[in-house]
MARVO-375935 format. One line per 8 residues: number of its first residue (from 1); their letters; for each residue x, y, z of N, C-alpha, C. Coordinates in pm, whole numbers. Example, Ala and Ser with C-alpha at 12.3 -4.5 7.8 and 13.67 -1.06 7.14 Angstrom:
1) AS) 1319:-569:780:1230:-450:780:1320:-330:780 ~ 1285:-225:708:1367:-106:714:1290:3:787
//
This chain:
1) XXXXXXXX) 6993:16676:10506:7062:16593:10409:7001:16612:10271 ~ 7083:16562:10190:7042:16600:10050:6904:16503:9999 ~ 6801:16554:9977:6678:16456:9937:6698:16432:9808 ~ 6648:16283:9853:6664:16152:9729:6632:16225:9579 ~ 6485:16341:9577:6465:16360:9444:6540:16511:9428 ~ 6614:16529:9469:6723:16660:9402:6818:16619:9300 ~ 6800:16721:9190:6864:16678:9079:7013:16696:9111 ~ 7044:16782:9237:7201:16780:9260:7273:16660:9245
9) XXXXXXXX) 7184:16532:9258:7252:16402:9255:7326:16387:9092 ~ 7280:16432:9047:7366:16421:8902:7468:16486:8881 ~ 7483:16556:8964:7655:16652:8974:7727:16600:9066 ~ 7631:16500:9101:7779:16442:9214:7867:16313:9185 ~ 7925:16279:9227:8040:16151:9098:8055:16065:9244 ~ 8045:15929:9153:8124:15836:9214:8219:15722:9120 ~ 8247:15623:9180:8419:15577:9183:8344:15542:9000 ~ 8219:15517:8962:8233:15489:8766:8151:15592:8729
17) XXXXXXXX) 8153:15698:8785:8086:15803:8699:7954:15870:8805 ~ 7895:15932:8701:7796:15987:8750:7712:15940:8880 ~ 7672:16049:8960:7572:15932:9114:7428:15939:9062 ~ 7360:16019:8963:7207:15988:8938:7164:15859:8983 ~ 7163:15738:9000:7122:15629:9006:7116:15585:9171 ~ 7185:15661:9235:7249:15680:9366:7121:15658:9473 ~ 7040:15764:9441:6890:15776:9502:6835:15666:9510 ~ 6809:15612:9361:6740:15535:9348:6763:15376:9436
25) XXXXXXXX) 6910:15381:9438:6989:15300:9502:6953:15240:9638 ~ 6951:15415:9693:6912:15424:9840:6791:15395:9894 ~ 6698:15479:9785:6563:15413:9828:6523:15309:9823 ~ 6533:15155:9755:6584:15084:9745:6592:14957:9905 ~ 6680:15074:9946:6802:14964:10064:6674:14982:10187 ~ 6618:15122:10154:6514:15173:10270:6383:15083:10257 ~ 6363:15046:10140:6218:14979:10156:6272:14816:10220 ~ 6351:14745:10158:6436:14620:10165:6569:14616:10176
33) XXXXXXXX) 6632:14563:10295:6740:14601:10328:6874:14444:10251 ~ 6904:14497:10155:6954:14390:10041:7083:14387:10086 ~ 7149:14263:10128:7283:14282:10134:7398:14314:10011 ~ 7372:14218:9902:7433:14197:9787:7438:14377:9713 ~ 7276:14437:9717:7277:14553:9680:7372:14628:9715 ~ 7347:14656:9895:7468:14703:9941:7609:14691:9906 ~ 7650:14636:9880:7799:14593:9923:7784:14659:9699 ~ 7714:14630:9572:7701:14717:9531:7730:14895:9509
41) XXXXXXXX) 7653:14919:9627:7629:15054:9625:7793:15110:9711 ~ 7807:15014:9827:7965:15040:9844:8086:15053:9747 ~ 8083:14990:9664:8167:14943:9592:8212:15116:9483 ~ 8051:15180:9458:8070:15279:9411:8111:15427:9533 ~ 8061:15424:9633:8109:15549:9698:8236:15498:9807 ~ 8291:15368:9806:8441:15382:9836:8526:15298:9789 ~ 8553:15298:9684:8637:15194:9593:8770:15267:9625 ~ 8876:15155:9653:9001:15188:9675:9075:15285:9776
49) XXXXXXXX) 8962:15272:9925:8983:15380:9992:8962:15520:9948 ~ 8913:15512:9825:8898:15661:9778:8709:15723:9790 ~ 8753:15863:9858:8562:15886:9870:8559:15957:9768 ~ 8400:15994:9710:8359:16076:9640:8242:16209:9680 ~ 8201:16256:9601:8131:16340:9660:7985:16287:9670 ~ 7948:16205:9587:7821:16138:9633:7812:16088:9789 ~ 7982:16005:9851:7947:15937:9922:7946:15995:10048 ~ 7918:16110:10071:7926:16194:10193:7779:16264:10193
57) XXXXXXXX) 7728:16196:10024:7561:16251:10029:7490:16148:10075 ~ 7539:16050:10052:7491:15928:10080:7476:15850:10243 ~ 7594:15906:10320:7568:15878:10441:7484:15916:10561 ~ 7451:16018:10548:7336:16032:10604:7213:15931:10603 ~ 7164:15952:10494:7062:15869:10424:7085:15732:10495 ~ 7204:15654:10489:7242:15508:10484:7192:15525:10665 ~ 7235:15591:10730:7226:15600:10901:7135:15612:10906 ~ 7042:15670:10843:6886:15701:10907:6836:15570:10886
65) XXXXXXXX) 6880:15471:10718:6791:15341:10686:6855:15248:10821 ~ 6986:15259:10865:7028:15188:10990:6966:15181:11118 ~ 6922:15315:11157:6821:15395:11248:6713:15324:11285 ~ 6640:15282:11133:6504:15268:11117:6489:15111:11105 ~ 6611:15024:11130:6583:14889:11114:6559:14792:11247 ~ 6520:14738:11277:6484:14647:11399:6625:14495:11365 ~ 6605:14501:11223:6743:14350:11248:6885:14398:11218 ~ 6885:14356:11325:7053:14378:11431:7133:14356:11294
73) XXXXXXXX) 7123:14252:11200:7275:14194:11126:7288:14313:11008 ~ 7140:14407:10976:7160:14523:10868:7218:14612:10925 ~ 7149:14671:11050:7199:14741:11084:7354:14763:11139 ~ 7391:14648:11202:7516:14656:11232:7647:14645:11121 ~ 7597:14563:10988:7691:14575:10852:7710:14742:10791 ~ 7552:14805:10832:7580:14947:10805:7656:15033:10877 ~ 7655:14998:10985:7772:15070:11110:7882:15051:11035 ~ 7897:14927:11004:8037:14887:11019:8099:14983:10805
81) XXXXXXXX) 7989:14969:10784:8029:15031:10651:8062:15162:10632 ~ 7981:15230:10707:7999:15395:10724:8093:15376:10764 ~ 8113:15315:10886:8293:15337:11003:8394:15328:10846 ~ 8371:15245:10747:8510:15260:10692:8492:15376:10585 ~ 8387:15458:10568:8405:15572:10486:8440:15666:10588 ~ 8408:15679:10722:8466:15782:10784:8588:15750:10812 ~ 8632:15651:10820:8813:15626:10846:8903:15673:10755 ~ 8811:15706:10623:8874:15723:10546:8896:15947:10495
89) XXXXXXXX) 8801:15963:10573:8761:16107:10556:8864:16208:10654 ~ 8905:16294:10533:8966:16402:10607:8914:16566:10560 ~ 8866:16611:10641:8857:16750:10624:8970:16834:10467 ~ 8884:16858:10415:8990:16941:10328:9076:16887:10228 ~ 9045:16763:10219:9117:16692:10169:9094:16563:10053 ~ 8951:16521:10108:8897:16416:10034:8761:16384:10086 ~ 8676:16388:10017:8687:16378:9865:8743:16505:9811 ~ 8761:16471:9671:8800:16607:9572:8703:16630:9506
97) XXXXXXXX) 8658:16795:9546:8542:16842:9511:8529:16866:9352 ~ 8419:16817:9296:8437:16814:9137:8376:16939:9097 ~ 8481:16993:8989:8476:17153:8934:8397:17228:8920 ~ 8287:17108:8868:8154:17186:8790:8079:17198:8968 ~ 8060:17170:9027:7984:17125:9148:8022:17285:9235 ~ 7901:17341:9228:7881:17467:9345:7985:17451:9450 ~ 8055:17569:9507:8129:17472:9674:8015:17513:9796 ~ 7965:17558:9766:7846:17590:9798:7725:17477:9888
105) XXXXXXXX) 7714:17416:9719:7616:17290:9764:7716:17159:9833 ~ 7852:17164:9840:7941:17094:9858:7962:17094:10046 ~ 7956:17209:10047:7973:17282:10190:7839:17227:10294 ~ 7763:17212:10199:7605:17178:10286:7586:17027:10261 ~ 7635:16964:10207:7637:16820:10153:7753:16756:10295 ~ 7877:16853:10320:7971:16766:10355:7946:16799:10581 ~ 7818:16942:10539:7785:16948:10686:7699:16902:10748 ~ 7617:16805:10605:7502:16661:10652:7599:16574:10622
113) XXXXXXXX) 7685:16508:10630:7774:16400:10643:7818:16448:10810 ~ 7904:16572:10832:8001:16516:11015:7835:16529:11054 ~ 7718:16595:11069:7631:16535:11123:7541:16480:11170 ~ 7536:16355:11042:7536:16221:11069:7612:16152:11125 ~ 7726:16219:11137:7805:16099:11243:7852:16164:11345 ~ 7789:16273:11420:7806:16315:11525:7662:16211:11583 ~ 7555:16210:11524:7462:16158:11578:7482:15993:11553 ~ 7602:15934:11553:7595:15808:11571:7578:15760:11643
121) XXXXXXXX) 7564:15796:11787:7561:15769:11908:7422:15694:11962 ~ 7302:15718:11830:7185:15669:11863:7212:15492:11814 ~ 7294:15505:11740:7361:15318:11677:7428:15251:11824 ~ 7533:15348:11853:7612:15325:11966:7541:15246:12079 ~ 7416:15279:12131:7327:15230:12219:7290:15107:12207 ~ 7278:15073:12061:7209:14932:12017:7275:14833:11995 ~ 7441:14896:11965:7508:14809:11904:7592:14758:11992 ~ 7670:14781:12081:7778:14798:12194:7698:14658:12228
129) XXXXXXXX) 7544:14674:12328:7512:14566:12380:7536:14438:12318 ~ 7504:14406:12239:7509:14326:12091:7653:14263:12128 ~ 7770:14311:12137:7882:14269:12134:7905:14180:12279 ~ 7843:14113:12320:7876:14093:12454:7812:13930:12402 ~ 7730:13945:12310:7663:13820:12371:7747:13667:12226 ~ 7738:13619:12275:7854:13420:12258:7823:13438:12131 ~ 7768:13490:12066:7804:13412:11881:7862:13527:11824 ~ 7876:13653:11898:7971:13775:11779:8088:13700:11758
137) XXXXXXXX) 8135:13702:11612:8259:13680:11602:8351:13780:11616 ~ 8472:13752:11679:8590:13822:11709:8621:13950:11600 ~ 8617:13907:11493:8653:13980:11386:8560:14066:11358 ~ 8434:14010:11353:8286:14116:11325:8370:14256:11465 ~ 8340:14220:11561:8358:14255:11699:8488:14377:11661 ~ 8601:14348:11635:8672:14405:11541:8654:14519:11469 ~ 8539:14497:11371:8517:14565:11285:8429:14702:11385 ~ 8339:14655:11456:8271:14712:11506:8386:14815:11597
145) XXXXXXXX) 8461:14798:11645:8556:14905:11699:8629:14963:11630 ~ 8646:14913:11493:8740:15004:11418:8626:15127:11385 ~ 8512:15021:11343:8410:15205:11278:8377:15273:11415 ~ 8361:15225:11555:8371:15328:11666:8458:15421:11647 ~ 8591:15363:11636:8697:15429:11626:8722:15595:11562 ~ 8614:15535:11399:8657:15633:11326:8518:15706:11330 ~ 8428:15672:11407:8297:15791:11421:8359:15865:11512 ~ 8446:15861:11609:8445:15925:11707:8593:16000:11685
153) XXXXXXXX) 8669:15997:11542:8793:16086:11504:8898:16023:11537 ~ 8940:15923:11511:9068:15844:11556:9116:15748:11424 ~ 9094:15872:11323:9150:15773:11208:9212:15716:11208 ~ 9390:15704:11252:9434:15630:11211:9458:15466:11259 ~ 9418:15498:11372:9383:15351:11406:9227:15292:11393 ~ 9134:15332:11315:9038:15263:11262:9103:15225:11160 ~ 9207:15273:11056:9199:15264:10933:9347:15143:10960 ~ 9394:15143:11072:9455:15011:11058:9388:14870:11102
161) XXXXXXXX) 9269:14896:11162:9192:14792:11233:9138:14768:11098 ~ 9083:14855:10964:9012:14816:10848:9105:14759:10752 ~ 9212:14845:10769:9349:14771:10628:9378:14603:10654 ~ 9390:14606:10811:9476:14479:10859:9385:14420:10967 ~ 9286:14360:10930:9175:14364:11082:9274:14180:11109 ~ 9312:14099:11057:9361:13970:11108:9479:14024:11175 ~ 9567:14101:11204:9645:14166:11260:9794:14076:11244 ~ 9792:14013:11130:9915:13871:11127:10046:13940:11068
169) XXXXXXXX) 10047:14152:10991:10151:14177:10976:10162:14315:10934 ~ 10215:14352:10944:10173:14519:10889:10303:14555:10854 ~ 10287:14589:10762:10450:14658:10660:10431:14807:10693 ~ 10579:14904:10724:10587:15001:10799:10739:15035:10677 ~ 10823:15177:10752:10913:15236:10664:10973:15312:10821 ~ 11091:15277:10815:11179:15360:10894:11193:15481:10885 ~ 11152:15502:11008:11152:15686:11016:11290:15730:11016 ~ 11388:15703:11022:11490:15749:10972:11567:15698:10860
177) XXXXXXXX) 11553:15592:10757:11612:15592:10628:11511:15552:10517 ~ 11357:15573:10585:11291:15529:10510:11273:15421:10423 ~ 11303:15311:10437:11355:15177:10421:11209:15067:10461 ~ 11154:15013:10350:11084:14897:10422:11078:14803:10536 ~ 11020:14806:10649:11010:14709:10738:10886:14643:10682 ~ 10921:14450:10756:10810:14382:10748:10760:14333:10873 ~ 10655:14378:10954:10657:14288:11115:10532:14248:11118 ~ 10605:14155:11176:10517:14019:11180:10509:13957:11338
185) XXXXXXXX) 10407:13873:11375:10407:13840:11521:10473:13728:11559 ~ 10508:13693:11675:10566:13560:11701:10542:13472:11646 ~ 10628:13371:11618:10651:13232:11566:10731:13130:11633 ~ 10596:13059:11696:10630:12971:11775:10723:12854:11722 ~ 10717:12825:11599:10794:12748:11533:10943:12808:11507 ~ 10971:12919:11561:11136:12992:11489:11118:12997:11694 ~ 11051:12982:11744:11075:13014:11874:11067:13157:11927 ~ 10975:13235:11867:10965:13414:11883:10925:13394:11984
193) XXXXXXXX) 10954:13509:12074:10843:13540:12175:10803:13709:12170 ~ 10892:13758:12071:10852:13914:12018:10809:13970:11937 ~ 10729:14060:11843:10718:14046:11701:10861:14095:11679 ~ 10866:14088:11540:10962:14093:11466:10977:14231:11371 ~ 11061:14273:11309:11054:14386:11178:11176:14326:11119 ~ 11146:14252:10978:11227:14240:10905:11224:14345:10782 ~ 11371:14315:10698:11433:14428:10607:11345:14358:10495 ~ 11296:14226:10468:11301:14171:10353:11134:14117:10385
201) XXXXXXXX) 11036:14082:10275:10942:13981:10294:10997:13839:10343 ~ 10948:13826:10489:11033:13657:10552:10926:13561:10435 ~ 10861:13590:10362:10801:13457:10312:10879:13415:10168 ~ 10998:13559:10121:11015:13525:9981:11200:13547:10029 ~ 11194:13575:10114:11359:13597:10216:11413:13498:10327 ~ 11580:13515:10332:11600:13459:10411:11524:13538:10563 ~ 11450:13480:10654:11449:13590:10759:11520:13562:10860 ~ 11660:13563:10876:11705:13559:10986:11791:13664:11051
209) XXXXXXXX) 11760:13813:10974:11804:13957:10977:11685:14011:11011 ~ 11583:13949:11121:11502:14044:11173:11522:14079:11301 ~ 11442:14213:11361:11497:14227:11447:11384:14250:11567 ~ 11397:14245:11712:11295:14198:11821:11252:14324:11838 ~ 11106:14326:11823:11044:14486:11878:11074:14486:12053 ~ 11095:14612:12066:11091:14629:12220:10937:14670:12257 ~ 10865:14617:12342:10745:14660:12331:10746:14761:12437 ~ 10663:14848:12446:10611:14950:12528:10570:14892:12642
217) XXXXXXXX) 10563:14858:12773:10463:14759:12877:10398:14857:12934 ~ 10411:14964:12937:10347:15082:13048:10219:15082:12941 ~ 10213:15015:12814:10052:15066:12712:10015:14952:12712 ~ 10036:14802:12810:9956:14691:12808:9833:14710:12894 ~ 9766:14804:12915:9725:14854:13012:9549:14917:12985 ~ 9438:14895:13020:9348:14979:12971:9324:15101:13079 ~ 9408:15150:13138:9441:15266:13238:9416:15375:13132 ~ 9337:15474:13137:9330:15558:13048:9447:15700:13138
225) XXXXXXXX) 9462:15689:13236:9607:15769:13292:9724:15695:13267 ~ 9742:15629:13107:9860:15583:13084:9949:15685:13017 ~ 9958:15782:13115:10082:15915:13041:10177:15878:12896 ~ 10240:15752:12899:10406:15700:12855:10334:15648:12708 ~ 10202:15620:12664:10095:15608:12580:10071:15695:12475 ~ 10009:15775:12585:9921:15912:12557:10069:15972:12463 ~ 10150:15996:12519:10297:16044:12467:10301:15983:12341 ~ 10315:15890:12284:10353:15808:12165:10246:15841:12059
233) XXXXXXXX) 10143:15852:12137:10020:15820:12040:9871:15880:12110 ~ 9782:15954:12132:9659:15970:12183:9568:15828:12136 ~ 9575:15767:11933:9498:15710:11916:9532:15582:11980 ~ 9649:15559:12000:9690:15435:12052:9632:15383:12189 ~ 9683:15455:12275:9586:15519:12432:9417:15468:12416 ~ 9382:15565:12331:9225:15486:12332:9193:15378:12280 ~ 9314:15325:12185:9217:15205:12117:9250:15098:12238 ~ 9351:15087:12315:9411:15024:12423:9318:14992:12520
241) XXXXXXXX) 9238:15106:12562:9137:15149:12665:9001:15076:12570 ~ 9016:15054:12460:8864:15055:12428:8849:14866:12355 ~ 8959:14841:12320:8962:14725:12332:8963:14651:12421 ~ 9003:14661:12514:8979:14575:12670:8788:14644:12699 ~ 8795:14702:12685:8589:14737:12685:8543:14591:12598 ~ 8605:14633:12472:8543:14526:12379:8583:14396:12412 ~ 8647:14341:12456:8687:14217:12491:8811:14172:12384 ~ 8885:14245:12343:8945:14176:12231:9096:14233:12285
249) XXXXXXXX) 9118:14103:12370:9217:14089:12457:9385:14065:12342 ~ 9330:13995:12296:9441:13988:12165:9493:14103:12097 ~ 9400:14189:12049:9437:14292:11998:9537:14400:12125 ~ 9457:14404:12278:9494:14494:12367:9630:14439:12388 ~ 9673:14329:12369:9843:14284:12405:9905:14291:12246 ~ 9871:14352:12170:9939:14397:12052:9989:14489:12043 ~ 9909:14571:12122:9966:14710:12113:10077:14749:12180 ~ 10119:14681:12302:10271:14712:12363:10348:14723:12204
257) XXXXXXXX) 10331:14667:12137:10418:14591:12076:10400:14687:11902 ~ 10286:14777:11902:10293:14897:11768:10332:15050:11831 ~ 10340:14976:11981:10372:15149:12060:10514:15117:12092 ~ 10607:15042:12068:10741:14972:12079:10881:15024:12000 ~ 10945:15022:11993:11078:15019:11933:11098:14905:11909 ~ 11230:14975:11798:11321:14872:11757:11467:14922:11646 ~ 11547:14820:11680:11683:14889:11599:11632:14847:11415 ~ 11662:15009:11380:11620:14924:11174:11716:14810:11136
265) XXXXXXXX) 11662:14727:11074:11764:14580:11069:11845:14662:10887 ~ 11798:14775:10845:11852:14854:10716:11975:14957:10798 ~ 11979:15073:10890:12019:15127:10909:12066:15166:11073 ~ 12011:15040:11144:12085:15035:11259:12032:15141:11397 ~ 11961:15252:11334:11908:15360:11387:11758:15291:11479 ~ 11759:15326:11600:11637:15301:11692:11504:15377:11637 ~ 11413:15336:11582:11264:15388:11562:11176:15347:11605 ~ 11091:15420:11627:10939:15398:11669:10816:15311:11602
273) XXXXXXXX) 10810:15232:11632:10714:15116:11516:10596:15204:11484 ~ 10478:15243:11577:10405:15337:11509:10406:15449:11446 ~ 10547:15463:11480:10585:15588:11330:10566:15526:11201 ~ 10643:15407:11178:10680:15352:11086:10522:15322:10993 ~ 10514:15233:11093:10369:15228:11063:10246:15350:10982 ~ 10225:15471:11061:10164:15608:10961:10244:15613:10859 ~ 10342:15634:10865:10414:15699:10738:10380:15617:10623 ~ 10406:15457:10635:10348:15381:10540:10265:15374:10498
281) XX) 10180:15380:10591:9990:15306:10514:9907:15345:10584 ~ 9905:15463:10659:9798:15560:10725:9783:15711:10683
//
């Protein structure tokens, strides 16, 4: 990984400029593990879902200070922080390598980032247990499977467990007229017992032009030989399988229901909700 006193840090950019300060940052988090700092130092290597090239110098570094900590609540906020820069990482794609910057030193920067998170697996050991015991909250718990998710290459469902972790609605686009959907989960008060995909926001609309997802039932299932799954989706399949691990039974009966159909309440045409869903906001 790139060491703290290499002047390469000054050619590398983050979300307000220059990363020189970056090091200093890090070393920093390593002697005293600062929350407020952190969430700081986040703020510059992933603002707006967007990475930079610092912040793929930076992760390494951040896993080893995770590595090296004995209290569970640093280390596990750092899991959970990396998980959302890797949810966000694609080969070839992002960050955008800045001009002046060797591709060179870029190439060796971005092959100490995958591994560091091939070697996440030494977190994996410490942290998993952790989740079992009466005061994790649901949502922490959550979080912690979305960054599993995305250490282990399953972007796009980490990066919906990070966009939408309360899971109360996710706006999607018809794969065939490309048209806004809004779906939302039952409402016991309208008497749902299905989620819904409306044409309009139901909070600023009439909603009574929405229409009943058909859910998938063969993916209520943590059967990892769920063929009819695997078909729709691979990431879907595992997060299915890996949420019933985690206990987050709520989430595992959601998913019939993002691996589902439904008629567009715009164009009448049968689509696939987790289509709808990538195309929009994955």
């Amino acid at each position: 990984m790139l060491a703290l006193d290499s002047p390469v840090w000054a050619q590398l950019s983050t979300a307000y400029g220059s990363a020189e300060e970056v090091p200093q940052q890090l070393a920093l988090l390593a002697q005293q593990y600062n929350q407020q700092q952190a969430e700081e130092l986040y703020e510059e290597l992933l603002h707006q879902d967007t990475l930079y090239t610092a912040t793929l110098a930076a992760v390494p570094h951040l896993l080893s200070i995770a590595a090296r900590f004995e209290d569970t609540s640093a280390m596990m906020s750092i899991y959970i922080d990396c998980g959302m820069i890797a949810a966000e990482y694609e080969i070839d794609q992002n960050p955008r390598i800045d001009s002046h910057l060797d591709p060179s030193l870029y190439h060796d920067i971005e092959q100490a980032y995958c591994q560091a998170v091939q070697n996440m697996n030494l977190l994996h050991d410490r942290i998993l247990p952790i989740l079992s015991g009466p005061t994790i909250d649901p949502l922490e718990k959550q979080y912690v499977l979305a960054a599993w998710m995305a250490y282990h290459g399953y972007q796009n469902v980490a990066r919906l467990l990070f966009h939408y972790p309360e899971g109360e609605e996710y706006p999607a686009i018809c794969p065939h007229c490309s048209k806004e959907w809004y779906i939302w989960p039952p409402d016991e008060h309208n008497q749902q017992t299905s989620w819904i995909v409306y044409p309009d926001d139901p909070v600023t609309s009439d909603n009574k032009y929405g229409r009943m997802i058909q859910p998938n039932r063969d993916s209520n299932t943590a059967d990892p030989e769920c063929t009819d799954l695997e078909r729709i989706d691979p990431e879907l399949a595992e997060l299915s399988v890996r949420a019933g691990e985690f206990g987050l039974m709520d989430l595992q009966q959601r998913i019939p229901y993002l691996a589902g159909e439904v008629i567009c309440p715009h164009c009448q045409e049968k689509g696939n909700v987790w289509k709808g869903i990538l195309e929009h906001c994955i």
